[in-house]
Structures are given as C-alpha cells and as structure tokens.
N, C-alpha and C positions, 0 to 999 in steps of 0.2 A: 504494500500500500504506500502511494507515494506521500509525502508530506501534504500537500494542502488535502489530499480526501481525509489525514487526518487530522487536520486543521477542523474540515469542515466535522467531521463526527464528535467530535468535543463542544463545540457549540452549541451553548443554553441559551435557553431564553427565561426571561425572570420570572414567570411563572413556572417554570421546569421540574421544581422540587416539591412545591405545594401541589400539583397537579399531580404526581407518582405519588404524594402521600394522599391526595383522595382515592386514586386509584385501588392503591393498597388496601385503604380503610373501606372502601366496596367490598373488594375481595373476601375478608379478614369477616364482612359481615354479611350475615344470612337474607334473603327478600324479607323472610317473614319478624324480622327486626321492630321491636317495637318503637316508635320515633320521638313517643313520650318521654320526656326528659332529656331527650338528648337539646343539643345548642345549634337553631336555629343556620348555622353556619353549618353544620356536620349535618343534617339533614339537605338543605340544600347542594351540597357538595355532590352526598351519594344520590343524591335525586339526578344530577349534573350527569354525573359516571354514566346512571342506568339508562340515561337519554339516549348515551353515544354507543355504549354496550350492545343493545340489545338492534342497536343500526350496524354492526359487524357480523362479518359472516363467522361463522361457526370454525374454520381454520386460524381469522384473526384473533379472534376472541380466546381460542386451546394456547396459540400461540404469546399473545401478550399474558395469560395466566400462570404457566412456565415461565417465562420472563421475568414477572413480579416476583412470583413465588419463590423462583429458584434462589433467588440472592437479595439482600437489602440494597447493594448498589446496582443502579439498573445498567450499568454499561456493564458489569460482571454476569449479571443476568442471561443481555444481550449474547456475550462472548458465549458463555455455557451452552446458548440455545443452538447459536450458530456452529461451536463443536459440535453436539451432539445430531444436528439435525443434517449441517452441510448447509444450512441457508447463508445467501450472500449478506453480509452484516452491515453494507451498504445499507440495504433496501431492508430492512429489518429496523433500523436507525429512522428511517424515511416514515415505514409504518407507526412505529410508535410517535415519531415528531408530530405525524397527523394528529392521532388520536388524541395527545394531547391535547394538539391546537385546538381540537372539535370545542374537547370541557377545558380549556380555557375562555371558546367563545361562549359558551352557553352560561360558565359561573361567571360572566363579565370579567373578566380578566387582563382582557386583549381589546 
C-alpha cells in the first residue's frame, strides 16, 4: 500500500468516535431494550443506528458486526476482518466511512 492510500485510510472525521460508540452501544443492546430511563441522547443515538441498520443488506450489516465486535479499535477490527475474510481493506474503510456518515446525518452531526 503506497503512502497517500495510507494517508487516506487514517483519516477521521470528528464525528468518527462518537459514531463507533453509538454503533457499538446498538450492538451491545437488544430491540427489545427498555428506553425508560435511559438519556434522551442514548435513545436517540440507537434510534439513529437502527434507521441506517436495518437500510443495509444483510452481508453489510454480518460484516460491520464482526468488525465492531471483533476489536474495540475499529481499524484492528477492520484489519482482522480483512485477514480472515480476504476482503480489500480499501473498500471495507469506504463501507464503514458510509455508514457512519449515514448516522452522522440523521443524529445531526454533519
């Protein structure tokens, strides 16, 4: 990989972390989640996720779940996914960059 693709794959945007920790914080909790009591920000978040979620196909969605799951850094994630699978880690970076952007647009973020 020549320098500037790794230039570009290192690049955040400042939503980047807040965004992986709603993502996670979806994952981590069940639909049937009671919403009582929780804070107003942490319902709307996972409400955010499950907008963009359930608009991913079923290989995106197995795919980014592996990804979160496998590691707490998601560039470690990434890499794991892309050993174990063979996928290009390019487009793998690409994909999750999307998703993000999706629930950044929709938690007003962006």
């Amino acid at each position: 990989m020549d320098e500037k693709q790794d230039k570009k794959i290192r690049t955040r945007y400042p939503y980047s972390t807040y965004v992986n920790h709603m993502i996670r914080f979806y994952l981590s909790t069940p639909e049937t989640l009671q919403m009582s009591g929780k804070r107003q920000a942490d319902v709307d978040n996972w409400i955010a996720v499950q907008t963009v979620w359930h608009k991913l196909g079923e290989d995106e969605r197995k795919k980014l779940e592996y990804i979160y799951r496998a590691h707490y850094k998601l560039a470690e994630g990434i890499r794991m996914y892309c050993r174990k699978t063979g996928a290009d880690s390019l487009e793998t970076w690409a994909m999750v960059t999307k998703v993000c952007a999706r629930i950044a647009r929709i938690r007003g973020l962006v």
